[in-house]
C-alpha positions as CSV (number, residue, x, y, z in Angstrom):
1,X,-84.2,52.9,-18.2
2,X,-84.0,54.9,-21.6
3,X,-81.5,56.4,-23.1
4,X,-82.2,59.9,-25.4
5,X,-79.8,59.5,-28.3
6,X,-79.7,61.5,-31.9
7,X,-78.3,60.1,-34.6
8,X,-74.2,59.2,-34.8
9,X,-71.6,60.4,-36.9
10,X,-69.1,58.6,-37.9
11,X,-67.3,57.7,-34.9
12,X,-69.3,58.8,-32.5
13,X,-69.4,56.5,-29.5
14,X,-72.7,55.8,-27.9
15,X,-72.2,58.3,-25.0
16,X,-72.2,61.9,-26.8
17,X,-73.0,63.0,-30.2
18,X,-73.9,66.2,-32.5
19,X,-77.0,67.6,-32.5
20,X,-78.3,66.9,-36.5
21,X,-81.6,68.5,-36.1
22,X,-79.9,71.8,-36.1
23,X,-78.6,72.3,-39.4
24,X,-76.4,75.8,-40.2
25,X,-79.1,78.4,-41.9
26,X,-77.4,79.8,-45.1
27,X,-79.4,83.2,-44.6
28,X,-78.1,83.7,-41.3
29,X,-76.4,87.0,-40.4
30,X,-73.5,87.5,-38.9
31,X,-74.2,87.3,-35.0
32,X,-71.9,88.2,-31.5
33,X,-72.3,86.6,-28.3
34,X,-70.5,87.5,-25.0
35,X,-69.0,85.6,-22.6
36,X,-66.0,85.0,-20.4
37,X,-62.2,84.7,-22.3
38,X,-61.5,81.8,-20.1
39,X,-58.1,81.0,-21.9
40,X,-56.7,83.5,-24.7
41,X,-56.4,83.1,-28.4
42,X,-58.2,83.3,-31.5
43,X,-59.8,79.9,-33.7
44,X,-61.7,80.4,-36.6
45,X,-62.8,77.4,-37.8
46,X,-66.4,75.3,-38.1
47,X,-68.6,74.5,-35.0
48,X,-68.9,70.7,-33.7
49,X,-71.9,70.6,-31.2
50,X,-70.3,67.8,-28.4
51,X,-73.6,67.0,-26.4
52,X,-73.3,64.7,-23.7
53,X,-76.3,61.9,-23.8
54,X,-78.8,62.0,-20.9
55,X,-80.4,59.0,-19.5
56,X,-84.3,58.7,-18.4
57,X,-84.6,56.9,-15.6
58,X,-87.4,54.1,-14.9
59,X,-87.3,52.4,-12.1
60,X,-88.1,54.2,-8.9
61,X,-87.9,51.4,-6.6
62,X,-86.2,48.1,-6.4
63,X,-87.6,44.8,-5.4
64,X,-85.9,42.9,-2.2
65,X,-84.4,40.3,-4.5
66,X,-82.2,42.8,-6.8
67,X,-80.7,44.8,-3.6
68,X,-77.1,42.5,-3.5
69,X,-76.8,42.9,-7.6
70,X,-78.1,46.5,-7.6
71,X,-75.0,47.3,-4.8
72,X,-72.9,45.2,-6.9
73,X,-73.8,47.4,-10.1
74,X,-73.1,50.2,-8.5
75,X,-69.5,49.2,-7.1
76,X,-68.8,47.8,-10.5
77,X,-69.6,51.6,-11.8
78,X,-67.2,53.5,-9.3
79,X,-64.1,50.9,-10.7
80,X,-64.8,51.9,-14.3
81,X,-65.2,55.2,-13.3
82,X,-61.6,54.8,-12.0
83,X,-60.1,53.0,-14.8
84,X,-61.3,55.8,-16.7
85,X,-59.9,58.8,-14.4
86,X,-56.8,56.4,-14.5
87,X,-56.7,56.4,-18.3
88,X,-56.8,60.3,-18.3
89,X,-54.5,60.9,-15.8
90,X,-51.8,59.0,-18.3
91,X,-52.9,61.3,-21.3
92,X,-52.6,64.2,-18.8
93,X,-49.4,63.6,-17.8
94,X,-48.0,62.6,-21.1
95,X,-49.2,66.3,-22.2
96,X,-49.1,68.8,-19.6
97,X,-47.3,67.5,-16.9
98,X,-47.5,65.5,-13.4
99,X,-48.9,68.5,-11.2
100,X,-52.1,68.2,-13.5
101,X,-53.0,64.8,-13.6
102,X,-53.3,65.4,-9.7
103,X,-56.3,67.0,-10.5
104,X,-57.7,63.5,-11.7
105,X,-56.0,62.0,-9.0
106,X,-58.5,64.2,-6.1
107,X,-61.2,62.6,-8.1
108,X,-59.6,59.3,-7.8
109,X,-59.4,59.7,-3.8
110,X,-63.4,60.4,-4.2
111,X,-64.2,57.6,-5.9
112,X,-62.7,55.8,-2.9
113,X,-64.1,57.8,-0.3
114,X,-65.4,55.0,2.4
115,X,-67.8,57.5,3.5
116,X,-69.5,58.5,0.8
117,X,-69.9,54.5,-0.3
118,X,-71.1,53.4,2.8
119,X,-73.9,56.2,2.5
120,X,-74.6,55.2,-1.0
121,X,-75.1,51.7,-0.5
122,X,-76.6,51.8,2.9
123,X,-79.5,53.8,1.6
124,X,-80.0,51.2,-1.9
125,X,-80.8,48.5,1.3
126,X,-82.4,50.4,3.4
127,X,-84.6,52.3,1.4
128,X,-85.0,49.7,-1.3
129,X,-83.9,53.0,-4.2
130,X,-81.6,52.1,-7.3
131,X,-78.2,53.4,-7.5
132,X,-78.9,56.3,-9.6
133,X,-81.1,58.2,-7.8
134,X,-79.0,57.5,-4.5
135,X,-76.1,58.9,-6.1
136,X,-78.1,62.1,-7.0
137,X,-79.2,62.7,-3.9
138,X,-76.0,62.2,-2.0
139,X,-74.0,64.7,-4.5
140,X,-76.8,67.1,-5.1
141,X,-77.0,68.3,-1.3
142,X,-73.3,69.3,-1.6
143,X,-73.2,70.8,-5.5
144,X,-76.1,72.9,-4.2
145,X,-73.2,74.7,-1.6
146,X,-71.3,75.3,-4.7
147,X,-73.7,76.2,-7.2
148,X,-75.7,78.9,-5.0
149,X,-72.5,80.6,-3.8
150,X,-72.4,84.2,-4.4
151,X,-68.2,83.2,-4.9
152,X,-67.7,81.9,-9.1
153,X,-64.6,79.8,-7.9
154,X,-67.2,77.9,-6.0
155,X,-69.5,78.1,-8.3
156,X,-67.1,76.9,-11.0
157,X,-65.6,74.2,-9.1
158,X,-69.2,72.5,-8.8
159,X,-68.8,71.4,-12.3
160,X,-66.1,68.6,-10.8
161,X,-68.3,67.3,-8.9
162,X,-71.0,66.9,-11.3
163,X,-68.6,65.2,-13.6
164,X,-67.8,63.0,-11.0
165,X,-71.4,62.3,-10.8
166,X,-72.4,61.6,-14.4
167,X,-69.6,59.5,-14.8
168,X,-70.7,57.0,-11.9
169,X,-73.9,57.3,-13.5
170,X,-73.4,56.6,-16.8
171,X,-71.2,53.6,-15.8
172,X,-74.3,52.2,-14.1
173,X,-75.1,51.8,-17.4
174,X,-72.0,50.3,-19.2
175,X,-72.4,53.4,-21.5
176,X,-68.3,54.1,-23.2
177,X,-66.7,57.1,-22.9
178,X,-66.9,59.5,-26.0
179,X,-63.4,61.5,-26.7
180,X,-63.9,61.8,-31.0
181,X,-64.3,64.9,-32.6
182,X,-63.5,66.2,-35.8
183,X,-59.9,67.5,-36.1
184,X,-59.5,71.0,-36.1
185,X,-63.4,71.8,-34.8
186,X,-64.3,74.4,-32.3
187,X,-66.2,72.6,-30.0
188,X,-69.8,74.0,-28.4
189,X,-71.4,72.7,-25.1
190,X,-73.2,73.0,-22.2
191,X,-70.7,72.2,-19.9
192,X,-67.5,70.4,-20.1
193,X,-65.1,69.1,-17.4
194,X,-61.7,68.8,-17.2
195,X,-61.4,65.1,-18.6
196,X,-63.2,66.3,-21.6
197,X,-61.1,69.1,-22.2
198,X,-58.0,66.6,-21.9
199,X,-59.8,63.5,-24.2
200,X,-61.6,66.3,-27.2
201,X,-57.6,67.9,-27.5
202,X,-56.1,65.2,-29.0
203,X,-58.3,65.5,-32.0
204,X,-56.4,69.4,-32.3
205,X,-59.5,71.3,-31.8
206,X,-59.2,75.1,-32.4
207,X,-61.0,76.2,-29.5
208,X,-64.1,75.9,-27.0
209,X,-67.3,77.2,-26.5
210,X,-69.2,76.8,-23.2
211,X,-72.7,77.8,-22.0
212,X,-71.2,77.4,-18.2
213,X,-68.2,78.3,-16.3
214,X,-65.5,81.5,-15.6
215,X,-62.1,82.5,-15.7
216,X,-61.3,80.3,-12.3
217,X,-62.7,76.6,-13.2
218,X,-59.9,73.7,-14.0
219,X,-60.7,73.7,-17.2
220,X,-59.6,77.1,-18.0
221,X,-56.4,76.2,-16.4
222,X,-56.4,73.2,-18.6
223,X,-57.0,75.1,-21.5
224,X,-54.6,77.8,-20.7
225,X,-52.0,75.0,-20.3
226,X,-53.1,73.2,-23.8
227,X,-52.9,76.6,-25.5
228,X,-56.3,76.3,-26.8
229,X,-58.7,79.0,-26.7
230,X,-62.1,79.2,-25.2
231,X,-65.1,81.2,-24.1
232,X,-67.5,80.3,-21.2
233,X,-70.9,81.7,-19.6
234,X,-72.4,82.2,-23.0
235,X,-75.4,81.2,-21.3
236,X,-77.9,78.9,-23.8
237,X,-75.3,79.9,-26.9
238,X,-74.9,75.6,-27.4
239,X,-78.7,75.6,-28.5
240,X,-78.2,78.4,-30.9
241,X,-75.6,76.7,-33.0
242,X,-74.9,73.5,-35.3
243,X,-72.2,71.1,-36.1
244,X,-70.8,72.9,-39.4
245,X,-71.4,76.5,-38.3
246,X,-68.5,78.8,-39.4
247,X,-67.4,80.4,-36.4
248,X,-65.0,83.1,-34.7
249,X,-63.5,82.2,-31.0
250,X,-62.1,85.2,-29.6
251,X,-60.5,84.4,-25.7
252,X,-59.1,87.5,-25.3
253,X,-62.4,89.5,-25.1
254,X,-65.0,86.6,-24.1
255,X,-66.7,86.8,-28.0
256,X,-68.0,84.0,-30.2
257,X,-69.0,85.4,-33.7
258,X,-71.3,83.0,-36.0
259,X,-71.8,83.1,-40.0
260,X,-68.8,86.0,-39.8
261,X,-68.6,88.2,-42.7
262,X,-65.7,87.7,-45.1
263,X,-64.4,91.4,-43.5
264,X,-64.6,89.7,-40.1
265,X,-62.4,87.0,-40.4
266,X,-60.3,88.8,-42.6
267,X,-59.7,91.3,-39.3
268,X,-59.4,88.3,-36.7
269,X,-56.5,87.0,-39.6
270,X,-55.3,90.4,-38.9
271,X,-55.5,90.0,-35.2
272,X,-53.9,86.8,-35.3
273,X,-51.0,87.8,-36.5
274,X,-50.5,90.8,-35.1
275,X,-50.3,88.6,-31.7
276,X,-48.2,86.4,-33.1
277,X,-45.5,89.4,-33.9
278,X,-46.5,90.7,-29.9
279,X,-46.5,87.8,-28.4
280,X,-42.9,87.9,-29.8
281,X,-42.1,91.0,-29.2
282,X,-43.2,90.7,-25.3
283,X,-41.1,87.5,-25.2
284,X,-38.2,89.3,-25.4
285,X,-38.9,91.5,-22.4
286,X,-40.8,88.7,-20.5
287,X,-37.6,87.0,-19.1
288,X,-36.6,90.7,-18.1
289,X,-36.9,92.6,-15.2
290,X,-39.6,95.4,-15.4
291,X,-37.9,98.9,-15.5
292,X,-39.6,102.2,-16.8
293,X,-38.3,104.3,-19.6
294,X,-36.6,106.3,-16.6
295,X,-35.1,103.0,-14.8
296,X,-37.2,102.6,-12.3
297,X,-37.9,99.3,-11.5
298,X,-41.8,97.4,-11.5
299,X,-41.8,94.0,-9.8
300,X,-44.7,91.9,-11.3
301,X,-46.3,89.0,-9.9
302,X,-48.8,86.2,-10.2
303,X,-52.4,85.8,-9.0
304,X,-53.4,82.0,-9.2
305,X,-56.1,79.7,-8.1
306,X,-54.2,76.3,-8.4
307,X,-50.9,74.8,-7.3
308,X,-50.0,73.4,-10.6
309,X,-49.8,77.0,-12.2
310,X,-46.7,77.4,-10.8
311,X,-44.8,75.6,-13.9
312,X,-45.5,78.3,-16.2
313,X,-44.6,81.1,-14.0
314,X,-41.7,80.9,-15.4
315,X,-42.6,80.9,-19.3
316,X,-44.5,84.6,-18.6
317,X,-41.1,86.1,-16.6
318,X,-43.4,86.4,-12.9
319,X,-41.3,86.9,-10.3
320,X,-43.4,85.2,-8.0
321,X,-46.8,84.6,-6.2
322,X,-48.5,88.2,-5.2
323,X,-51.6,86.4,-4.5
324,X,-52.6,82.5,-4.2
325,X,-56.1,82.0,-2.9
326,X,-56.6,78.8,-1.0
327,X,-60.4,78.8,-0.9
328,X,-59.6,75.6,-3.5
329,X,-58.9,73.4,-0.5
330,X,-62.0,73.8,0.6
331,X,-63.6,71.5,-2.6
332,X,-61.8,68.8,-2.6
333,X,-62.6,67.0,0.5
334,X,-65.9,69.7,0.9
335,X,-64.7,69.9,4.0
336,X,-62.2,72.0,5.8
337,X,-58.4,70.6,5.0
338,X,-56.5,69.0,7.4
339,X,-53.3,70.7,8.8
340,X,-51.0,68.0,7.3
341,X,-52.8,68.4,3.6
342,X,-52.3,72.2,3.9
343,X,-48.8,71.9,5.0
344,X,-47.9,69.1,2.1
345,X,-49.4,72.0,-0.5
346,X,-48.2,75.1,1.1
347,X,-44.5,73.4,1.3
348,X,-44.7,71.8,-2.2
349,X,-45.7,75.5,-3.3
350,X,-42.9,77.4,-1.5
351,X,-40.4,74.9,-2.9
352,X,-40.9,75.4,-6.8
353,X,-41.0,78.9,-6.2
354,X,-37.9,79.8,-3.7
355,X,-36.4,82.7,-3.7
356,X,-39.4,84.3,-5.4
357,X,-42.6,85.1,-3.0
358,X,-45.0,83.0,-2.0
359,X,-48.3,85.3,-0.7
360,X,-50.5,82.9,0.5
361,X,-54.3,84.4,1.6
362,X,-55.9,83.1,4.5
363,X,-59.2,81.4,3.7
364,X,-61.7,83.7,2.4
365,X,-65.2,81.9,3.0
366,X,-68.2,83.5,3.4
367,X,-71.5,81.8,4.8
368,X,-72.5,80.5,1.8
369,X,-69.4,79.0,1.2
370,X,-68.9,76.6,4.5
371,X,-69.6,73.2,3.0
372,X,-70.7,71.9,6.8
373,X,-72.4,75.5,7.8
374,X,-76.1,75.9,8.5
375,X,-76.1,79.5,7.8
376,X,-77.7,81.0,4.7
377,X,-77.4,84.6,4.7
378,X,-79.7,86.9,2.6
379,X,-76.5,88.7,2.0
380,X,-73.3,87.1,2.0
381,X,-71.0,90.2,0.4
382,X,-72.5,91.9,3.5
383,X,-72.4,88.9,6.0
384,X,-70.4,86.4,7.4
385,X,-67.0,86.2,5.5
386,X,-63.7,86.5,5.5
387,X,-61.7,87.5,8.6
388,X,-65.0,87.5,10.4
389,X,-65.2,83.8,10.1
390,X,-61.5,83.1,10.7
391,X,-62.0,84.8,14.2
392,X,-65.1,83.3,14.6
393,X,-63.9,79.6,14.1
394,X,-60.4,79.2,15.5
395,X,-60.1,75.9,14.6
396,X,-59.9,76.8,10.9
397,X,-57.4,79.8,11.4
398,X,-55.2,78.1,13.6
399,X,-55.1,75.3,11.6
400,X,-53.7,77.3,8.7
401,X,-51.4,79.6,10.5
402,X,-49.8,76.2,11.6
403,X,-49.3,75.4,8.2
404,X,-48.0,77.8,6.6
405,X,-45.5,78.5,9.2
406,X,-44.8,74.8,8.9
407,X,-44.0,75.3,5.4
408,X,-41.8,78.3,5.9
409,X,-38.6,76.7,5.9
410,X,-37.4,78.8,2.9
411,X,-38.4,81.6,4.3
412,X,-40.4,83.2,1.3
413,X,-43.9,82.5,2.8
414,X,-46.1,85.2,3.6
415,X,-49.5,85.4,4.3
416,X,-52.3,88.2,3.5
417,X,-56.0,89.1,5.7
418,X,-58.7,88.8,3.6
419,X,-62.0,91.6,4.1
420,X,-60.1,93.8,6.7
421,X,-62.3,96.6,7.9
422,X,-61.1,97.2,11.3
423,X,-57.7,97.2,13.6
424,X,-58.7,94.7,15.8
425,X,-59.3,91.8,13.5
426,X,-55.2,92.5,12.6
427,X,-54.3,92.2,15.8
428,X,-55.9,89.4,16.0
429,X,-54.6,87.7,13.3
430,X,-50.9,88.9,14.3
431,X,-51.6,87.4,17.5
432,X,-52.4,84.1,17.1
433,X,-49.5,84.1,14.4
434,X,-47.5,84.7,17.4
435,X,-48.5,82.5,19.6
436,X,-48.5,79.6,16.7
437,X,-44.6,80.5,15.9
438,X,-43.6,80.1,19.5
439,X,-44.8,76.4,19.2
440,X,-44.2,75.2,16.2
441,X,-40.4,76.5,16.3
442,X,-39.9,74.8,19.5
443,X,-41.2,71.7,18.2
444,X,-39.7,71.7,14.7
445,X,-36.3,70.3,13.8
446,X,-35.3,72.8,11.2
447,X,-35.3,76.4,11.5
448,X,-38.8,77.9,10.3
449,X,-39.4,81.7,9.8
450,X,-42.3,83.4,10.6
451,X,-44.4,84.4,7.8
452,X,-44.8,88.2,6.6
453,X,-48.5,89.5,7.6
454,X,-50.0,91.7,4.9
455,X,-53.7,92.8,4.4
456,X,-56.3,93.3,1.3
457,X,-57.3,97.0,1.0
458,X,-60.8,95.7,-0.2
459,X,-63.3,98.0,2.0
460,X,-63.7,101.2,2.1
461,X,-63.4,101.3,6.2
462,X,-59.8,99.7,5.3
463,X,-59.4,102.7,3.3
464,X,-60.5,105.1,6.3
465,X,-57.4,103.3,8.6
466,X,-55.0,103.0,5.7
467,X,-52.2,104.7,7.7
468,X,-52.9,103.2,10.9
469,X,-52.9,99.5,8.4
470,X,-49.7,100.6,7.0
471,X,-48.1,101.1,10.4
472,X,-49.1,97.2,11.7
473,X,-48.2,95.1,8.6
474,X,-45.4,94.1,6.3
475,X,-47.0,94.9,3.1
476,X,-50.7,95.4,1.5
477,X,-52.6,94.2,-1.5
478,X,-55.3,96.6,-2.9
479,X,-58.5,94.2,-4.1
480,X,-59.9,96.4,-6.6
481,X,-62.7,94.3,-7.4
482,X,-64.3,94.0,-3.9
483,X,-63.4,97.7,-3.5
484,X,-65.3,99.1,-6.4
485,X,-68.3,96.7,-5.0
486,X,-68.5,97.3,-1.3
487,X,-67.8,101.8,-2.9
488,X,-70.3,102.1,-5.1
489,X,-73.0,99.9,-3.7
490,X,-72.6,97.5,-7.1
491,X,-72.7,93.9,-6.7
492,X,-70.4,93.2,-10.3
493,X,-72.4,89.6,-10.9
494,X,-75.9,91.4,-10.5
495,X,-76.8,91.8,-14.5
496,X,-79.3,94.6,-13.7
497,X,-76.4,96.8,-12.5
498,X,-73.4,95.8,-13.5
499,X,-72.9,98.4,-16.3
500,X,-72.7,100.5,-13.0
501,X,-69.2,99.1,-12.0
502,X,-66.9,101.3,-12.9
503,X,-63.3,100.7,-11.8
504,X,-62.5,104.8,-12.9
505,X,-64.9,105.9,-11.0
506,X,-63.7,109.2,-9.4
507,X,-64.0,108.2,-5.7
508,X,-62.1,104.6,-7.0
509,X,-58.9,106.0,-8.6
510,X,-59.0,108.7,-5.6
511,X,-58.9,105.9,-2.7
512,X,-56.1,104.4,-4.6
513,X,-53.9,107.3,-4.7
514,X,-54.9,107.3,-1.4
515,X,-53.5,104.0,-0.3
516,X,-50.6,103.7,-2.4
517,X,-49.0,106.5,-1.1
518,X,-49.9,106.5,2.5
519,X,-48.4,103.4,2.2
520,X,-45.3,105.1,0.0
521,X,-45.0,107.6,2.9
522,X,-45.2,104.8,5.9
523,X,-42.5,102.2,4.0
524,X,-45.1,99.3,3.9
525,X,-44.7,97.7,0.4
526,X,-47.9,98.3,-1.3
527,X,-49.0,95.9,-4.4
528,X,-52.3,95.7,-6.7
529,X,-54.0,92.3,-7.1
530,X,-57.3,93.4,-8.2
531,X,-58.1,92.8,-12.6
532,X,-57.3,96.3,-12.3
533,X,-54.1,95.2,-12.6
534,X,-53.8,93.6,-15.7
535,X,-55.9,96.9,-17.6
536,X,-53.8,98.8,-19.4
537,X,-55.5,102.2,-19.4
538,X,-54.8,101.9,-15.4
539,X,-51.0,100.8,-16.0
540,X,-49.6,104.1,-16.1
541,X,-52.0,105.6,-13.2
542,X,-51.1,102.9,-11.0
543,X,-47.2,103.9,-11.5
544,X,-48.3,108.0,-11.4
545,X,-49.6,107.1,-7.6
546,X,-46.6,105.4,-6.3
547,X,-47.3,101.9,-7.2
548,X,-44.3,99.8,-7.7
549,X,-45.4,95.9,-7.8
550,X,-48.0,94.8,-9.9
551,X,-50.0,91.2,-9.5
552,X,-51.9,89.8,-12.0
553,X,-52.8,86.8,-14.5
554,X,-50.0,85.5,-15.4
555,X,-50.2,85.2,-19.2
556,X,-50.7,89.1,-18.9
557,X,-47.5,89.6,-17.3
558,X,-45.5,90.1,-20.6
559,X,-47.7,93.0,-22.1
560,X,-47.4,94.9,-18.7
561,X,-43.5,94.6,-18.7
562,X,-43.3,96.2,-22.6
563,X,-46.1,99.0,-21.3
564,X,-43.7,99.8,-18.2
565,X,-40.6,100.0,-20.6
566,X,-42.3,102.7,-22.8
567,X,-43.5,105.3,-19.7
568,X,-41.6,107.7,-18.0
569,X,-42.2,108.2,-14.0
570,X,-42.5,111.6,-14.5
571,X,-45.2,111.5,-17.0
572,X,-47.2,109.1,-15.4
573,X,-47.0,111.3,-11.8
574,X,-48.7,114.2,-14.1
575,X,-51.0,112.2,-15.8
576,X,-52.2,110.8,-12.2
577,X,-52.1,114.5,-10.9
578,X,-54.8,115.0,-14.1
579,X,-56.6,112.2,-13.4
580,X,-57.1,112.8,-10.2
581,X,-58.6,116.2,-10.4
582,X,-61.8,115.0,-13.1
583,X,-64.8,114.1,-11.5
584,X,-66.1,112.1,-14.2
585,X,-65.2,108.0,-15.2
586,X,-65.5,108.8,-19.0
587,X,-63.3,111.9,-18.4
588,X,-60.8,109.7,-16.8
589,X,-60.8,106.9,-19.0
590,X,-60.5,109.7,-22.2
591,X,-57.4,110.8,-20.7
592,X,-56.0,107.8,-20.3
593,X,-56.6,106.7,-23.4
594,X,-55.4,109.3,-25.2
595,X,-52.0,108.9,-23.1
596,X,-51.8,105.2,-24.1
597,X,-52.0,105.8,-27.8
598,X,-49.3,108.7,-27.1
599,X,-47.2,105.8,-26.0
């Protein structure tokens, strides 16, 4: 084998180091690149370039002779992969808390997986291969379910399982694990995973800068948790840049700035501050109910991804879960959970949170997305998702409806249908949610309560039935996203036309007015849980249609709270009336900006 290595600096270990062939350029102009604001903040500071060292492999084939110590190598690997998870989990716990060291603890319950052992080391006997290209094999036929779903959680969520992969890997080889930085650096990769995140902070870097990942990965939870900024999908941006670079890490708006301008860091000072004083400002209204200027009162909720963001609901004044999307489950044992797992997380969730809502939506796969499905659809977003699927394959509705009426003992469980385009598929849903109380309260020995049934307005054929909808379920949630999509014919992650995705779109804000107060008019509780939500050009829109509960990311749940305070309900119902009578997006959106710096 041979391993590519650059140079060390001091205190590099042998498993990662900077890149010293690409030095800063002192003639280089100030430059932007976009990306995602994966956790929020501002660094400024100088670029360390963490690249993870890459082995070359050399042997193709083993001999007879070495197949007992080449199996022994390999189990020797998976226990200092463990020792290593083990190791973390302690730092994780020590810094952010129980809930996410579990996330090292999943990868623990890999590592052990029977299963996937006894398929790893039957093949290095019977097909006389070495370890490492075993291990390839068996993880690259599921990353490529993750990695080629049309979904980015999925997508994201792929980058556990490849660090689960190079570290078994790299243990093959006795290489150490590298966690040294230089204090206070903004570090640049390729890709990092969630253990790196949790080793490189304890040298108090400023920030991180990633060529991979989203908004939805663990490690922008970590991040988020840590307080540390960072920016992913910035595509090849690691190859661009060298250790000692003078940067600008902007989370809030997905930006990394390189050689800035004196006037440019000057302004992100600026910027810095002035979140400082809003940040203080909104905590003052954050552990507040929401009321407009008027006193009418805005409930605002949480969208999350993740069980352990529930601890810092609190922090950002939510007042519950409007939206917790399970699809999650799905990774962790790439296979569909298990009623008892689903139950344990559902409960566990419903606990920390009682009184405050839990709205829990039911598995939104798609065809892609099925770890164990032999379907590949030329168009998912048009295929095989959703509630389609949950009809389609009982076993992994019913399943779920048993556990989250399970963990309904609280009664602050509800439950929301994900792609909803016709009247059938709710009744559907409502009766096997029926059928499923009527057992499990006869068998249960404490008093369970049936789960509220909602639906995602994320279609325009939902749109079309919105009062008939409004008339069947307890509530609904408007998915702007998928509803500007599936509208206007855009697909939002297609680069060619996503500058035609246009939330203010005319026939957009008119379907909403449209469902929020058919909805108003028929007494179901309507709420928003698209990123629509969190914009706050649409804020006062939203309330000028009727809206009254808001669910969103929760570190923007403050600065929706202090816009509410300063609108009136009768100004927004006129601005609405306005808005709804242009026929242009950049006519709405002048509007409403000129309304928000009115306010």
């Amino acid at each position: 084998m041979v391993y590519k290595k650059a140079p060390k600096s001091p205190g590099d270990s042998p498993d990662s180091t900077a890149n010293p062939d690409r030095h800063p350029d002192p003639q280089e102009r100030e430059r932007r690149y976009s990306g995602i604001g994966s956790s929020k903040g501002f660094a400024i500071g100088e670029a360390y370039e963490f690249v993870k060292e890459t082995v070359e492999h050399e042997i193709a084939e083993l001999n007879p002779e070495n197949i007992d110590a080449e199996v022994e190598r390999f189990m020797t690997a998976l226990h200092r992969s463990e020792k290593e998870l083990k190791k973390i989990e302690r730092v994780t716990t020590r810094k952010i808390g129980k809930l996410y060291s579990d996330l090292f603890q999943a990868q623990i319950m890999l590592l052990r997986d029977p299963v996937l052992i006894d398929a790893i080391t039957r093949r290095i006997r019977t097909e006389l291969k070495p370890a490492h290209l075993v291990i390839e094999q068996e993880f690259e036929q599921y990353l490529g379910n993750f990695i080629n779903s049309d979904d980015q959680i999925f997508r994201e969520r792929a980058a556990d399982l490849h660090d689960i992969k190079e570290r078994i890997i790299r243990n093959l080889h006795i290489r150490k694990l590298h966690s040294w930085v230089p204090e206070g650096s903004v570090v640049v990769s390729h890709h990092l995973s969630p253990a790196d995140i949790i080793l490189l902070s304890r040298s108090n870097v400023k920030g991180f800068a990633t060529d991979t990942g989203g908004k939805t990965s663990h490690v922008a939870l970590i991040c988020k948790s840590l307080n540390i900024p960072m920016v992913a999908g910035l595509g090849n941006f690691s190859q661009k840049i060298g250790s000692g670079s003078p940067v600008i890490l902007d989370g809030n708006d997905g930006v990394v700035i390189t050689r800035p301008e004196e006037k440019t860091v000057e302004e992100y000072r600026r910027k810095r501050e002035a979140e400082i004083r809003r940040e203080a400002d909104d905590s003052v209204l954050a552990h507040r109910h929401a009321f407009t200027r008027c006193g009418m009162r805005i409930t605002v909720c949480s969208n999350i991804d993740f069980r352990e963001e529930i601890t810092h609901l609190d922090a950002t004044g939510s007042e519950g879960v409007g939206l917790f999307r399970t699809e999650n489950l799905f990774l962790d044992d790439l296979k569909p959970p298990k009623e008892a797992l689903q139950t344990e997380y559902y409960l566990s969730m419903a606990e920390m949170l009682t009184p405050k809502p839990l709205v829990i939506r039911l598995f939104d796969i798609g065809g892609d997305k099925l770890i164990y499905s032999p379907v590949k659809e030329p168009n998912p977003n048009l295929g095989w998702r959703g509630v389609r699927i949950l009809i389609d394959v009982p076993e992994i509705l019913d399943t779920q409806l048993r556990s989250l009426i399970r963990a309904n003992v609280h009664g602050n469980v509800e439950l929301m249908i994900p792609m909803i385009s016709s009247i059938e598929e709710i009744e559907h849903i409502r009766q096997r949610l029926e059928h499923h109380y009527e057992r499990v309260s006869e068998e249960s020995r404490e008093t369970l309560y049936k789960p509220g049934l909602g639906a995602m307005i994320e279609m325009p054929a939902a749109v079309e039935l919105i009062d008939e909808i409004t008339r069947m379920v307890d509530f609904v949630s408007i998915g702007t996203n998928d509803l500007t999509q599936y509208t206007l014919a855009v697909d939002r992650n297609n680069l060619i036309v996503q500058d035609l995705f246009e939330k203010f779109h005319p026939a957009i804000i008119r379907q909403l007015y449209r469902i929020i107060s058919t909805a108003q008019k028929n007494r179901c509780r309507c709420a928003i849980c698209g990123d629509m939500g969190s914009d706050p050009l649409a804020t006062p829109f939203l309330i000028g249609c009727g809206l009254r509960e808001f669910s969103l990311v929760s570190s923007d749940i403050p600065a929706l709270k202090a816009r509410v305070a300063s609108y009136t309900i009768a100004e927004c119902e006129a601005l609405a009336s306005e808005c709804l009578k242009l026929s242009s997006a950049p006519a709405i959106k002048e509007r409403l900006d000129v309304f928000l710096k009115e306010h």
